[in-house]
N, C-alpha and C positions, 0 to 999 in steps of 0.2 A: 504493500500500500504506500500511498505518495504522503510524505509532512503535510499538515496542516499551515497553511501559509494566512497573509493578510486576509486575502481574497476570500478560502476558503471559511473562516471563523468569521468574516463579514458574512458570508451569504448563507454559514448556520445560524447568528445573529437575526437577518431579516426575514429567514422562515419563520423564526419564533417570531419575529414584528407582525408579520402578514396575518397572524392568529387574532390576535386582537387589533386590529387596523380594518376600516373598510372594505370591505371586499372591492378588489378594481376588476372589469372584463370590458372586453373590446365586446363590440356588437357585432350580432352577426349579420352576415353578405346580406344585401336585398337589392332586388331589383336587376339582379345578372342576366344579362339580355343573351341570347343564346346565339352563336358567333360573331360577338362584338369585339371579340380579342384574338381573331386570326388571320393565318394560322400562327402557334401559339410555341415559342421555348422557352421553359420555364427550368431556372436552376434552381437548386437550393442551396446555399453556404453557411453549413451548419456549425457550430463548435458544440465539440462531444466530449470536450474536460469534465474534469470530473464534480464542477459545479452546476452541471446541465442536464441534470437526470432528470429533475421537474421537468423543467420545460421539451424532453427529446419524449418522458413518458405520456405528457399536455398532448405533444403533436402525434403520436402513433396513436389517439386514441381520436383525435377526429381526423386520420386519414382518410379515411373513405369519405366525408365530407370535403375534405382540401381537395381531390382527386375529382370528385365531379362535380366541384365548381372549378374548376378547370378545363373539364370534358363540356361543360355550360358554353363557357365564355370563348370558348376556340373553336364549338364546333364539332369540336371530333378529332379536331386537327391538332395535338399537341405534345409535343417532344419532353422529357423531362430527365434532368441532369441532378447529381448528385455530389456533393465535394464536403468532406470535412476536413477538421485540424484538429485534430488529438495530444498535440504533443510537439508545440512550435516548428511542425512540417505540414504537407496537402497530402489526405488520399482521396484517389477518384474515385468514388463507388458506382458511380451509372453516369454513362456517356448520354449523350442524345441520339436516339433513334425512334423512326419510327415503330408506335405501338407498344410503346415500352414503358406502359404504366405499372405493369407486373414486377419488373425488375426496378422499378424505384420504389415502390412498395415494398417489397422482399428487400432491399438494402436499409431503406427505413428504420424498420421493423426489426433490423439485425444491428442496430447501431446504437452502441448503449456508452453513458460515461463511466471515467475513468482517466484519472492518470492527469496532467496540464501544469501542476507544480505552482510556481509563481505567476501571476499575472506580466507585462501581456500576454498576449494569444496570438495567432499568425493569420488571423482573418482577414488584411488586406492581402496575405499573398494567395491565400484561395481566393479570394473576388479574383483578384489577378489573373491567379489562371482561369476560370470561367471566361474571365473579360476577353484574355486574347486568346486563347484554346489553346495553355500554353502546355506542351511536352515535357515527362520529367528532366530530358536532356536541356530543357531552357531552363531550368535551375539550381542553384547548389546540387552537387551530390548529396544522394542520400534524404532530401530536401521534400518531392514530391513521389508519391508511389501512384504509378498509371497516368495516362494521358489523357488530356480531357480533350479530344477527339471523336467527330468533327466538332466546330465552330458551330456556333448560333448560324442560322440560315438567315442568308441576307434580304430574304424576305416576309421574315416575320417579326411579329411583335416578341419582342426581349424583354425579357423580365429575370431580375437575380435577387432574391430573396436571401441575406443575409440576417443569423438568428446565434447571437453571441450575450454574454453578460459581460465582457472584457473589454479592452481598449485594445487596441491593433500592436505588436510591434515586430511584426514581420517575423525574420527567420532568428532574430538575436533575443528575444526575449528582454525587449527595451523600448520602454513607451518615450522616447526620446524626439529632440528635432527633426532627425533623419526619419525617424517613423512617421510623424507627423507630415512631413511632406511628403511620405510615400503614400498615405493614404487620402492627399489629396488629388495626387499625380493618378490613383487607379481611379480614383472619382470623375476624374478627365477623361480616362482611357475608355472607362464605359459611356459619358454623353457623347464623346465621338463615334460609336459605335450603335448610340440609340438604344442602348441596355440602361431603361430604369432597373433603377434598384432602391429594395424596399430595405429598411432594415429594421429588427425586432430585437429593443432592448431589454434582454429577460432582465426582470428585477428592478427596472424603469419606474412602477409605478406599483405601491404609495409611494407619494414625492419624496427623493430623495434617498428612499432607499436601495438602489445599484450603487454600482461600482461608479463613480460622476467623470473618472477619466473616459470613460466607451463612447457618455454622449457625444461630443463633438466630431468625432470621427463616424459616428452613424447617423447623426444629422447631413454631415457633408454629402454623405452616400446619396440621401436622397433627396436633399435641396438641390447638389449639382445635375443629379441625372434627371428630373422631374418624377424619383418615386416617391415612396412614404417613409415615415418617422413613427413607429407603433412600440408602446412598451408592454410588457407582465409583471403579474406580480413577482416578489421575491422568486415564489416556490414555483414559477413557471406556469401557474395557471395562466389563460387566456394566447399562450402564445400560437395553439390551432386556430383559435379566432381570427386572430390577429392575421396569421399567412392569409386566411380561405378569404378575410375581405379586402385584401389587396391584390386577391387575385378576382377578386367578383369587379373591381376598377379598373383590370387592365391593369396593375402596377403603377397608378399615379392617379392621384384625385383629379376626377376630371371639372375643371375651371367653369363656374357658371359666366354664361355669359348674359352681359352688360345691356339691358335694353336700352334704345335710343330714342329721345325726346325731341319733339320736333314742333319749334311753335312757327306762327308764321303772321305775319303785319301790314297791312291791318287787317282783322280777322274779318271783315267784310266789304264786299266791293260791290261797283253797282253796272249793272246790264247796261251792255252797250255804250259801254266807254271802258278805253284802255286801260290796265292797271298793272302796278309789279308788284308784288309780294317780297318781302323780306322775311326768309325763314332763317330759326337760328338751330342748331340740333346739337345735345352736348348727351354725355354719356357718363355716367357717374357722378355727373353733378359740373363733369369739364366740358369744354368746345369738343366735336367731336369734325375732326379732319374727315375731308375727303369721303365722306355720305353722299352716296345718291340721293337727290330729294326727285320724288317724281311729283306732277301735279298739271293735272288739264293735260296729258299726251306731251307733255313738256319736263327734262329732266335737267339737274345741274347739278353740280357737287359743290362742297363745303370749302373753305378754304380753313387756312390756321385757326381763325377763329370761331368756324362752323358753323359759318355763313353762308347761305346764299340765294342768288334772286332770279326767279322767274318773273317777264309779262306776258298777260295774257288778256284778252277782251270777250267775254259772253255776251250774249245776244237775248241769253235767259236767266231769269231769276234761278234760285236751288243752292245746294250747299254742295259740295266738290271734296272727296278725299287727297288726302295728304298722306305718301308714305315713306320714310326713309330708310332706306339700305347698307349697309356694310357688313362684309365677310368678319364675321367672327361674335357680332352684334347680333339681338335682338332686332328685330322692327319696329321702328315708331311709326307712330300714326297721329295725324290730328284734322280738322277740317276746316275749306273756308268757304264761307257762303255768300251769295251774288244776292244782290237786293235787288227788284223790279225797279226800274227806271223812273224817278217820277213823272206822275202826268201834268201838262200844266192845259189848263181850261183858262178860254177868254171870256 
């Protein structure tokens, strides 16, 4: 058996906390639209030290939920990879192939803690290899066992779900400057690649009881990539949750978009004389560039300060929609209405 170190009498410490402490759980998936996330490769980047029994025992027990919210979101379509770090090195447990949710299953399901010593842990160098499908020959000897081969498919949605209670510090077992910007540097290597990545802080939540070195290095993961930042308690509960609803998102919150407001001046005009409208369109409360504004078979866009002006001349009284466009926006809407012309009697 491995000493007891910082780490480990901390994280016997917050089991006992999580007893009398609120219970915290992530919510579960809703709403998984059924191939909105394909096709679909999904890693996993687990740590299987030996303060990660909760949460590795958490996650075997809603496998068969993580696994078909998966088969949901992709389709049918979706490949699924396997990488832990037991012992400041990477082993491959399941490559990506197709049909190969049996064999991510069965490796799952065969992977228990043990063993990790001192904190850190070498979780940026498994994201690493996921990230570039790296060969044990790309790395120190003795460093990775099996080759994460092939690569993520350049036509699919990338997702790498990283699930540690540690701080990162590569192969030296030193949460240092070098570390620190090595786990910025693989943060980069997957938005170039288009690999969100999620990460799941065991022991994240109640506040403040994890390890507080892991946060920033798993915030980075998935601020830079656009995935998610999810924590567990202490003892590992919720971190099934946690994976199966960032897998029900595609691997990143999807951004509500901003609807667009569209006034226009003067709100009415009169039959059978010329007139321009001045419309203004803002979007969260700011000028909103470059808006389509349609109005009367007549369109024009916004300038900087999302503005702009149609004329136009009816013939008829009635009231006229107004609607405005931009990719990524909501549609506004508003209306201007024509007044009948007055009559003049002698």
């Amino acid at each position: 058996m491995f000493a007891l170190t910082r780490r480990k009498l901390g994280a016997a410490f917050v089991v006992g906390l999580a007893a009398v402490t609120a219970v915290y759980s992530v919510a579960p998936a809703e709403g998984a639209k059924k191939g909105s996330c394909s096709p679909l490769d999904l890693a996993f980047v687990l740590d299987n030290t030996g303060s990660m029994g909760g949460a590795i025992d958490n996650i075997k027990k809603g496998l068969n939920k993580i696994v078909n919210e998966a088969n949901t979101v992709s389709g049918g379509n979706v490949r699924y990879g396997l990488v832990t770090f037991p012992e400041d090195n990477v082993v491959v447990n399941t490559v990506f192939a197709d049909h190969n949710e049996s064999a991510v299953k069965s490796s799952i399901n065969s992977t228990f803690a043990g063993g990790g010593g001192n904190t850190p842990e070498s979780s940026d160098e498994a994201l690493e290899t996921v990230v570039l499908g790296r060969k044990a020959s790309d790395v120190p000897a003795g460093k990775q066992t099996g080759d994460f081969q092939p690569p993520y498919r350049s036509s699919a949605q990338k997702i790498a779900i990283v699930i540690t209670d540690a701080p990162p510090g590569a192969f030296d077992d030193d949460y240092d400057a070098t570390a620190k910007a090595h786990y910025k540097q693989v943060a980069k290597e997957a938005k170039a690649r288009h690999i969100r990545v999620t990460s799941v802080w065991v022991g994240g939540s109640p506040k403040g009881s994890g390890d507080p070195d892991a946060k920033p290095a798993l915030q980075d993961y998935a601020k830079t990539t656009g995935g998610e930042f999810r924590t567990t308690q202490a003892d590992g509960t919720g971190a099934s949750a946690a994976i199966r609803a960032s897998i029900a998102s595609c691997g990143g919150k999807k951004k509500k978009r901003k609807r667009l407001k569209v006034r226009g001046t003067p709100h009415t005009l009169t039959a059978g004389k010329s007139s321009c409208v001045n419309f203004r369109v803002t979007s969260g409360g700011k000028a909103a560039k470059g808006v389509r504004v349609r109005f009367a078979g007549h369109s024009a866009k916004t300038n900087s300060k999302g503005r702009a002006r149609i004329c136009v001349r009816f013939s008829s009284a009635g009231c006229r929609g107004v609607r405005a466009t931009k990719r990524g926006s909501l549609p506004g809407r508003t209306r201007v209405c024509v007044a009948a012309a007055p009559r003049f009697t002698g």
